[in-house]
Backbone as JSON, one array per atom type, in Angstrom:
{
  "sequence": "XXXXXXXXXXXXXXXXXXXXXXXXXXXXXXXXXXXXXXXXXXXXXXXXXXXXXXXXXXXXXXXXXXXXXXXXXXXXXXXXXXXXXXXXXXXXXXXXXXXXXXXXXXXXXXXXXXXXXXX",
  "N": [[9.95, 13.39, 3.88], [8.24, 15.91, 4.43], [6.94, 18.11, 6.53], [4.16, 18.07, 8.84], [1.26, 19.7, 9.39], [-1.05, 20.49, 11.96], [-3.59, 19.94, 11.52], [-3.68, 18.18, 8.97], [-1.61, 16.13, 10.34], [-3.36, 14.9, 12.35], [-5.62, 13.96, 10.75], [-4.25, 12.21, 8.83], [-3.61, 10.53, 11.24], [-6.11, 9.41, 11.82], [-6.53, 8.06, 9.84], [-4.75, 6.15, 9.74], [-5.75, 4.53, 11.87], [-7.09, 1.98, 11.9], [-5.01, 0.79, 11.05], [-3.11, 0.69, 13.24], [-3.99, -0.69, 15.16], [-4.3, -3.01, 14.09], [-1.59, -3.13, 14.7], [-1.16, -3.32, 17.24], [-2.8, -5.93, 17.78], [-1.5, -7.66, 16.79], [0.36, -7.57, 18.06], [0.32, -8.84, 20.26], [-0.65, -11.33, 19.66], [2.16, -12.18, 18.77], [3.47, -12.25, 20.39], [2.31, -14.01, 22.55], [2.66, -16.09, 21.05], [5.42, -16.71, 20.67], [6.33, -17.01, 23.51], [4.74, -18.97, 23.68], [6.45, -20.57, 22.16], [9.14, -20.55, 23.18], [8.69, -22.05, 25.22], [8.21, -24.2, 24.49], [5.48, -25.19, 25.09], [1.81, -25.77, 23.79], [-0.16, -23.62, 22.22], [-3.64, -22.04, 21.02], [-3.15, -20.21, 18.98], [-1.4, -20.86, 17.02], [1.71, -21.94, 15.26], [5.23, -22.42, 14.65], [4.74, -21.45, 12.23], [2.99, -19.49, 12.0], [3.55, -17.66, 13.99], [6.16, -16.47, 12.45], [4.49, -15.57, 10.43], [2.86, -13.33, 11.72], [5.35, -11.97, 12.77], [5.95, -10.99, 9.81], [3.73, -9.67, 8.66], [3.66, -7.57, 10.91], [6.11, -6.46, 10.5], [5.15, -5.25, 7.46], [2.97, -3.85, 8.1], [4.09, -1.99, 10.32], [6.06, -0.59, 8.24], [3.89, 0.74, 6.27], [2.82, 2.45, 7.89], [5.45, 4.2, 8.53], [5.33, 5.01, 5.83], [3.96, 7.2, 5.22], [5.51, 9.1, 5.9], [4.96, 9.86, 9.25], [6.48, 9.13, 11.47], [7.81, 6.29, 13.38], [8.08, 5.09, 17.04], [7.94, 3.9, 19.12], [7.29, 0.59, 20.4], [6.3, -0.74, 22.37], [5.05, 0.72, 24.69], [3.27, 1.71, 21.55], [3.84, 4.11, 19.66], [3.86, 7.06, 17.81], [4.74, 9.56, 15.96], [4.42, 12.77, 14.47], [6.41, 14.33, 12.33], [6.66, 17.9, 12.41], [6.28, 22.24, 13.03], [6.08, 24.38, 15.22], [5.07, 27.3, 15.92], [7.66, 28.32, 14.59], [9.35, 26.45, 15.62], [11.27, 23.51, 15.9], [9.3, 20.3, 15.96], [7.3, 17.11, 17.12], [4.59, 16.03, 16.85], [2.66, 14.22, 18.79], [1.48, 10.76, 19.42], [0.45, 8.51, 21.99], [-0.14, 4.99, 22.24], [-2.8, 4.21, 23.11], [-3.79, 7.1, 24.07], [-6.39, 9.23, 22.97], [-7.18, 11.09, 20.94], [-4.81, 13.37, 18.66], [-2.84, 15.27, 20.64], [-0.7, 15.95, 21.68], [2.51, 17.16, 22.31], [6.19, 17.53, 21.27], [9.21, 19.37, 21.69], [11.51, 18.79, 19.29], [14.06, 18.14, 20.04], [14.09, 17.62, 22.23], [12.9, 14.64, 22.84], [10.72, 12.53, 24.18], [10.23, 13.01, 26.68], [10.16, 15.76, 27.03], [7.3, 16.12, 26.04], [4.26, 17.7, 26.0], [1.22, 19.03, 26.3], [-0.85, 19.91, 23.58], [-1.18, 23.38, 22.23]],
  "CA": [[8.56, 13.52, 3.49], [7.98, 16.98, 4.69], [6.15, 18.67, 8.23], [2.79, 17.86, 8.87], [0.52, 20.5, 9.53], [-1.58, 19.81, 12.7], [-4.91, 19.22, 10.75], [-3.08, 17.02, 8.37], [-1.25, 14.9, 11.19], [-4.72, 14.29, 12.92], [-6.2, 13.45, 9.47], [-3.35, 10.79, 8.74], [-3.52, 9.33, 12.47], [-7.76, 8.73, 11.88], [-6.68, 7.32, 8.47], [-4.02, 4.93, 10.12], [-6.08, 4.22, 13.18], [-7.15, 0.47, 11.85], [-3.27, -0.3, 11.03], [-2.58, 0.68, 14.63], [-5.17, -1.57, 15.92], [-3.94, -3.63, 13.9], [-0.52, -3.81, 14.83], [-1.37, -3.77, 19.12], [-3.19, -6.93, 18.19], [-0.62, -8.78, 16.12], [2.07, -7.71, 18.65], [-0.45, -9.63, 21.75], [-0.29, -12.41, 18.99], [3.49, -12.53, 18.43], [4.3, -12.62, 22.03], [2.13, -15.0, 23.25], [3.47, -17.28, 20.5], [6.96, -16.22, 21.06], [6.45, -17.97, 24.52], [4.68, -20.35, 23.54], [7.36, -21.73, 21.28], [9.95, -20.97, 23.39], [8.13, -22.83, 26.49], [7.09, -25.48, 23.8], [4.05, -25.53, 25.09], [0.77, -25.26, 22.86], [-0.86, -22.42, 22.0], [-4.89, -22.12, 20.47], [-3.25, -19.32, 17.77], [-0.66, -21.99, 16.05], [2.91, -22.28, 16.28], [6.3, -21.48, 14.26], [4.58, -20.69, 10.69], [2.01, -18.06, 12.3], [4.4, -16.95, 14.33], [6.62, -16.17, 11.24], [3.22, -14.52, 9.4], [2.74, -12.3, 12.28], [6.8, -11.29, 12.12], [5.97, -10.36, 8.79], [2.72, -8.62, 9.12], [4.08, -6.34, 11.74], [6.63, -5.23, 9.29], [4.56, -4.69, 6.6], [2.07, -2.37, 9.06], [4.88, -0.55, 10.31], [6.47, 0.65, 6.63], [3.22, 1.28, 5.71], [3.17, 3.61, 9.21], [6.55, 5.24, 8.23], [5.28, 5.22, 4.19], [2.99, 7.64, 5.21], [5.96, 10.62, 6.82], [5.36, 9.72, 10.33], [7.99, 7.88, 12.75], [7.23, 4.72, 14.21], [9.18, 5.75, 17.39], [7.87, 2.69, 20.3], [6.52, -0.74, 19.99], [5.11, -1.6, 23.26], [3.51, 0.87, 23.87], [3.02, 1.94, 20.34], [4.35, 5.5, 19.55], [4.07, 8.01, 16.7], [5.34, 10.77, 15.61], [4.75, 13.61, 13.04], [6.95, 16.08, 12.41], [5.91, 19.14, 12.44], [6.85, 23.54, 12.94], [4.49, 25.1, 16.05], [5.17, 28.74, 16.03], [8.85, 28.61, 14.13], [10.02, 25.23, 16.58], [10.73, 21.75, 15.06], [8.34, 19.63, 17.09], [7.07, 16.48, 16.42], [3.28, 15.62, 17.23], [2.86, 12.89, 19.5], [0.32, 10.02, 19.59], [0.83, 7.4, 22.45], [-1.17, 3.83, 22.42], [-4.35, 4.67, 24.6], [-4.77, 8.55, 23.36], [-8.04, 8.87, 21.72], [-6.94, 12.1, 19.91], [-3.99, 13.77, 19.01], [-3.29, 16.02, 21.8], [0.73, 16.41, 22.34], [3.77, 17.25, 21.02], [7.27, 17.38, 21.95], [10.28, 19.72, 20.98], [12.52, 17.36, 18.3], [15.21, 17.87, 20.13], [13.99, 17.07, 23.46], [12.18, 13.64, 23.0], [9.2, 11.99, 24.4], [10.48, 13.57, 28.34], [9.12, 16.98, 27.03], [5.98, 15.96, 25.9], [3.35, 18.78, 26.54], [-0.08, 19.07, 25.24], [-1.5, 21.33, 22.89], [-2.05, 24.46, 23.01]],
  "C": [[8.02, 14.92, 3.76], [7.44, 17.04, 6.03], [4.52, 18.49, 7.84], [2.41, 18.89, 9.38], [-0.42, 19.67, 10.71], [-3.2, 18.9, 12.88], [-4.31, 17.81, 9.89], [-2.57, 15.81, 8.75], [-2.68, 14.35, 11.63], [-5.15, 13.8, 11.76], [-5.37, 12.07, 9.54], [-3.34, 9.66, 10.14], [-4.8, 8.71, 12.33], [-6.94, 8.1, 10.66], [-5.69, 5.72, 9.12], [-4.69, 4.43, 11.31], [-6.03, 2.42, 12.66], [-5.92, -0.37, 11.31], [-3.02, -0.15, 12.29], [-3.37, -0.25, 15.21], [-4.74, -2.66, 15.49], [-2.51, -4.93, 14.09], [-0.54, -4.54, 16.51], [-1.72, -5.43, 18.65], [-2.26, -7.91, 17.34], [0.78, -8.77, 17.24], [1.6, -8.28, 19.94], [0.08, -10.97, 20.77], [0.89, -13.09, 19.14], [4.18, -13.07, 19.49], [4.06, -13.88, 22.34], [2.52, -16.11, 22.04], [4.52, -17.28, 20.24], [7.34, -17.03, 22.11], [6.28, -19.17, 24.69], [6.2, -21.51, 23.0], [8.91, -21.59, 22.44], [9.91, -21.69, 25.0], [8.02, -24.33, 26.13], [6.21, -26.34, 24.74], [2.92, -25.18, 24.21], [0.4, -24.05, 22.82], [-2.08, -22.33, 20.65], [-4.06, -21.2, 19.0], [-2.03, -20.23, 17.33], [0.98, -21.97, 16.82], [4.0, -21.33, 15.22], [5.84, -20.69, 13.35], [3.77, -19.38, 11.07], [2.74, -17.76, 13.17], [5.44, -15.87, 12.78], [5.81, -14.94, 10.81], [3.02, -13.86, 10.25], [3.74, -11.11, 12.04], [6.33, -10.45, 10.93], [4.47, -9.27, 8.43], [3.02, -7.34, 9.58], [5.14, -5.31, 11.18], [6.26, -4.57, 8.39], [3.75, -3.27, 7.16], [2.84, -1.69, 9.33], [5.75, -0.05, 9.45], [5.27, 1.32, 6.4], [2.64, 2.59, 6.42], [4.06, 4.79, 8.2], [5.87, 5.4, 6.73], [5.07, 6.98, 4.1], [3.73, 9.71, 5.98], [6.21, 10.5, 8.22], [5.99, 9.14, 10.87], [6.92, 7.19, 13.55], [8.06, 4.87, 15.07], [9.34, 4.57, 18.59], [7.1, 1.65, 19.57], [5.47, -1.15, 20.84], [5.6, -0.57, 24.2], [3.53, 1.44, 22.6], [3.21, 3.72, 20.26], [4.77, 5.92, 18.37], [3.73, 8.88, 16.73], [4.88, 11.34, 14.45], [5.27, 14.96, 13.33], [6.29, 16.74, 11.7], [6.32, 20.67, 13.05], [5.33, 23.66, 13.89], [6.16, 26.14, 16.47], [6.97, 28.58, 15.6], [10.24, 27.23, 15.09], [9.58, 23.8, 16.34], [10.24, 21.42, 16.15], [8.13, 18.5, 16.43], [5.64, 15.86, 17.36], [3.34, 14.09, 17.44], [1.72, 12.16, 19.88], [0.62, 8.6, 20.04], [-0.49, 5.97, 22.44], [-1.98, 4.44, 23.66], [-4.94, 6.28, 24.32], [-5.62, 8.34, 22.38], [-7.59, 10.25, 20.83], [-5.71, 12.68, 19.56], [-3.43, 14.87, 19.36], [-1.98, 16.29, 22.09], [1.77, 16.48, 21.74], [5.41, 17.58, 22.04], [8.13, 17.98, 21.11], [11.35, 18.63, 19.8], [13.6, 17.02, 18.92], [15.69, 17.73, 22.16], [13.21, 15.67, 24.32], [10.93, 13.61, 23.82], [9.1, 12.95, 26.3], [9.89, 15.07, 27.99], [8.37, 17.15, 26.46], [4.66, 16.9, 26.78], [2.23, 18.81, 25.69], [0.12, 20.6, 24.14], [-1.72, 22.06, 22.97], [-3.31, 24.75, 22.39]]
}
């Protein structure tokens, strides 16, 4: 898909914010009826079939994540990526569940462990 530019990544993360919100709360969903069923005990949000429709939800949200260029890179906690070139060095702009902006980035070829802000 090409390098994101660091205006352009921020742009695309506000544009995906309500699929990310989306997915945190389908993946609270999935669990607790994950346990449920395999506790078989009840659960207020249903049972195998909405289990299932969550499954498939959560895939749909995260292609439509990756559709979009960026890496879908964690689940829990929720982690994406856009690659991206700061000052002539692949990097890839980093936006963990709970950052309100996006604020960090990490060499490509040194993962999420050298995660450093912005300059």
């Amino acid at each position: 898909m090409g390098l994101f530019t660091l205006p352009e990544a921020r742009r695309e993360l506000e544009r995906l914010r309500p699929v990310l919100d989306e997915i945190v709360a389908l993946r609270a969903d999935a669990a607790e009826l994950s346990a449920a069923l395999g506790a078989g005990t009840p659960t207020d949000l249903g049972g195998l079939a909405e289990f299932k429709a969550a499954q498939a939800r959560l895939d749909d949200l995260m292609s439509a994540v990756q559709a979009t260029g960026a890496e879908l890179k964690g689940f829990a906690p929720l982690l994406v990526d856009f690659p991206a070139d700061l000052a002539g060095v692949p990097v890839l702009l980093c936006w963990l569940e709970g950052d309100q902006e996006l604020t960090w980035y990490h060499r490509a070829d040194l993962g999420f462990a050298g995660r450093r802000r912005l300059p």
